[in-house]
C-alpha positions in Angstrom: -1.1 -20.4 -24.0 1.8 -17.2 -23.7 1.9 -14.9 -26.5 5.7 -14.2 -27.0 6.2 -11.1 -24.8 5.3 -13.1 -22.0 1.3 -12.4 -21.5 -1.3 -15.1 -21.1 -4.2 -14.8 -23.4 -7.7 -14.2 -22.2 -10.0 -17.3 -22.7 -12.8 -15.9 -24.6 -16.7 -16.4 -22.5 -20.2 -14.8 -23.6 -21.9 -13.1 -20.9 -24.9 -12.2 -23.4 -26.6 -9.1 -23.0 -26.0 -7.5 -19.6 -28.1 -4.3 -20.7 -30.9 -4.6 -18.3 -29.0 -5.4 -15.1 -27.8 -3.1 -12.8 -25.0 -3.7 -9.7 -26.2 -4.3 -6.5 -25.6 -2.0 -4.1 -23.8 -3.4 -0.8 -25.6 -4.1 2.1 -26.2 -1.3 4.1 -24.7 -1.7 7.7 -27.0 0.2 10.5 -25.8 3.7 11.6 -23.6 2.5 14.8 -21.0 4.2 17.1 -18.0 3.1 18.4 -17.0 0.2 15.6 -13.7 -0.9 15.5 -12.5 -0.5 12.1 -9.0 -1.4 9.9 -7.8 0.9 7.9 -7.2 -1.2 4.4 -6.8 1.5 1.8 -5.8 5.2 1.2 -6.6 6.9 -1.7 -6.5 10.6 -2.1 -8.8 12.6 -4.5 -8.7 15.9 -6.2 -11.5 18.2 -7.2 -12.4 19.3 -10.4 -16.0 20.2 -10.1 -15.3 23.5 -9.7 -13.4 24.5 -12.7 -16.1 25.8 -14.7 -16.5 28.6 -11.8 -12.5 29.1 -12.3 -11.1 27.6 -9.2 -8.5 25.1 -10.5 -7.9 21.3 -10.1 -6.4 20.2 -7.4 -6.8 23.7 -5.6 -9.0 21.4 -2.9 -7.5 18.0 -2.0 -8.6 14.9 -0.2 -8.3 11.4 1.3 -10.7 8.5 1.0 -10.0 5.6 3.2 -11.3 2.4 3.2 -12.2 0.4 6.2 -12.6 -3.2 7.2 -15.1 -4.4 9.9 -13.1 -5.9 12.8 -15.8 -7.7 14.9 -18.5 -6.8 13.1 -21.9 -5.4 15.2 -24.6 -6.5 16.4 -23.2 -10.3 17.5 -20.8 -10.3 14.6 -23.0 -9.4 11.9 -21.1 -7.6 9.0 -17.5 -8.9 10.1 -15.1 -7.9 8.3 -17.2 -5.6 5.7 -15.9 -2.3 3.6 -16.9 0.4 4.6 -15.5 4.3 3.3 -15.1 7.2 4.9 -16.1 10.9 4.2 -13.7 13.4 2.0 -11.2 14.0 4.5 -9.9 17.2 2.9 -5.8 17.6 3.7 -5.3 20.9 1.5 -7.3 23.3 0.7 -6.0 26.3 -1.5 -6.6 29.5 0.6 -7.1 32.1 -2.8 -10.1 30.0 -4.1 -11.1 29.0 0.1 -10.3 31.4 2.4 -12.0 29.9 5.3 -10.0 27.2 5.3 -7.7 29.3 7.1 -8.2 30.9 10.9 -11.3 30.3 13.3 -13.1 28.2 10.5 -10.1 25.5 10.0 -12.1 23.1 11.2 -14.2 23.1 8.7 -11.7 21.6 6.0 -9.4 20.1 8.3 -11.6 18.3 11.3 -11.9 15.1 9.7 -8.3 15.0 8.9 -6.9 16.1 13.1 -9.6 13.0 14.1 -7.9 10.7 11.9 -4.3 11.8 12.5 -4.9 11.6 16.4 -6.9 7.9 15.7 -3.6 6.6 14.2 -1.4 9.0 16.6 0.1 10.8 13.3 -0.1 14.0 14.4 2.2 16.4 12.8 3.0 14.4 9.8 3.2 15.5 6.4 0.6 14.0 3.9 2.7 12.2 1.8 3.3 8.1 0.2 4.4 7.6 4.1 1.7 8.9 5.9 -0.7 6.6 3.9 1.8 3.4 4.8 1.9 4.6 8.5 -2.0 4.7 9.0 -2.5 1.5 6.9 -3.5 -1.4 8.5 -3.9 0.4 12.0 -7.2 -0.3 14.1 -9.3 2.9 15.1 -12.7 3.7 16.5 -15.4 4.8 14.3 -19.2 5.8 13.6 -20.8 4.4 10.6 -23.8 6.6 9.9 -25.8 6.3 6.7 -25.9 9.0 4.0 -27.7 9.7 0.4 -25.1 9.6 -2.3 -24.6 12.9 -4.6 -24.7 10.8 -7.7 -27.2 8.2 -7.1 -29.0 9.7 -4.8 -29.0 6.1 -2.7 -28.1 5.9 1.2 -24.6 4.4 1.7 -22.4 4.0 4.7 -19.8 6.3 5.5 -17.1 6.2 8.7 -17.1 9.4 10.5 -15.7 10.6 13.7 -13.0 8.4 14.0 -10.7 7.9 17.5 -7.9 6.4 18.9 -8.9 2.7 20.3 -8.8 2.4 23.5 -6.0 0.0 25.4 -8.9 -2.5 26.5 -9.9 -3.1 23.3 -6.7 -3.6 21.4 -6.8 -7.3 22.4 
């Protein structure tokens, strides 16, 4: 059935009282080096945990990418599973983080020169066209396991990422 601005109504279904159960956690893939990964989705972050110490939203900036198992590890196991990566910070105010500047760049911006040299970006401006250029290209990645702030639960997270070599781009 359409109501008249052209949206279809929602059949109505009781799911009863979901109070006691809790989301299950994804399985956890085993800390491995050299995975080829997809990169599926981009999405960048801001900070606001530091405003109550005065340093302003958005003053640190960063990118979270999601990844897709190519062949899986370990004979296939895990194929084509999501996996995230670390904050990958892009911009990082200098007045409220000064060593994001000089000898300690690397720091902030590691992550985001291993990334840019995996998907042969280098250079480029982190814009709405950097995110189309590196989506959907294959790189080479670590998966290592790490506790969640929040949680406190281990999770997987894509670090150290590299350009795939020629051999394995069939």
């Amino acid at each position: 059935m359409e109501n008249p601005e052209g949206f279809g109504v929602m059949d109505e279904v009781d799911v009863g009282d979901l109070g006691d159960i809790k989301e299950e956690g994804r399985p956890l893939v085993p800390p491995t080096k050299d995975v080829k990964l997809i990169i599926k989705r981009v999405a960048p972050g801001r900070s606001r945990m530091k405003e109550q110490e005065g340093i302003p939203e958005g003053s640190y900036r960063w990118l979270n990418i999601g990844f897709q198992l190519v062949d899986g590890i370990a004979e296939g196991k895990f194929k084509n599973m999501y996996v995230n990566s670390d904050m990958i910070c892009y911009y990082a105010d200098p007045a409220y983080y000064p060593k994001s500047t000089g000898e300690h760049k690397g720091l902030f911006f590691g992550k985001l020169a291993d990334l840019q040299k995996a998907t042969g970006t280098v250079g480029n401006k982190i814009n709405d066209t950097f995110i189309a250029d590196i989506t959907n290209k294959i790189v080479l990645g670590n998966i290592e396991q790490q506790k969640n702030n929040k949680s406190g639960e281990l999770e997987n997270v894509v670090r150290f990422l590299r350009v795939l070599p020629a051999n394995m781009s069939v």
